[in-house]
N, C-alpha and C positions, 0 to 999 in steps of 0.2 A: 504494500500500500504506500504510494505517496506518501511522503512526510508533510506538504500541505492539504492531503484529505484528511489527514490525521489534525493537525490544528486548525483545520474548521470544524471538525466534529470535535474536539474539545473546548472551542471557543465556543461551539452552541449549545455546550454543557455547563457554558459560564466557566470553564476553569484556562486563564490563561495563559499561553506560553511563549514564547520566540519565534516567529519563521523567516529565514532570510533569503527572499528571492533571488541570491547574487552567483554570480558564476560561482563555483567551488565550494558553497555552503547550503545549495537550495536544496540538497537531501537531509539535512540535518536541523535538528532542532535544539531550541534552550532551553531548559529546565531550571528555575530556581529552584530550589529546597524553601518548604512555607513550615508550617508547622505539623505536628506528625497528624492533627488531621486533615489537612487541607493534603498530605503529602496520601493519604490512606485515600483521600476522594479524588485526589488522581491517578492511584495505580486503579483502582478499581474504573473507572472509566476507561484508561486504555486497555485492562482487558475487554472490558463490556467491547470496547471498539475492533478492538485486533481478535475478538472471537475469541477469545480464553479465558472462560470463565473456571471452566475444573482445572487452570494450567498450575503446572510446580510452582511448590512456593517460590517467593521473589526475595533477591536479595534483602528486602528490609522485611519478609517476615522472618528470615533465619537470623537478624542483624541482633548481636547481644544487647539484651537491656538497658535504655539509658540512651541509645544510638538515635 
């Protein structure tokens, strides 16, 4: 999937991110770090979006306590 289908369908989830239309970065996107829930309401949107909903756990659910 597009890395800009992906930030419009999180931008119409209200959660927003980075996209830079520019030669050599228009596949990539920016992620700030928000707070651990604002960061929990966007892993769960990008699975809802990339279709992985039953997917392995994600680096921040195996991240030690406190992270």
């Amino acid at each position: 999937m597009p890395c800009v289908e992906i930030f419009e369908k999180l931008r119409a989830r209200g959660i927003l991110i980075r996209h830079f239309n520019a030669p050599r970065i228009s596949d990539y996107l920016r992620i700030t770090i928000g707070t651990p829930e604002q960061m929990q309401r966007f892993f769960a949107a990008l699975d809802e979006i990339l279709g992985r909903i039953n997917a392995a756990p994600t680096a921040q659910d195996t991240a030690p306590e406190g992270l």
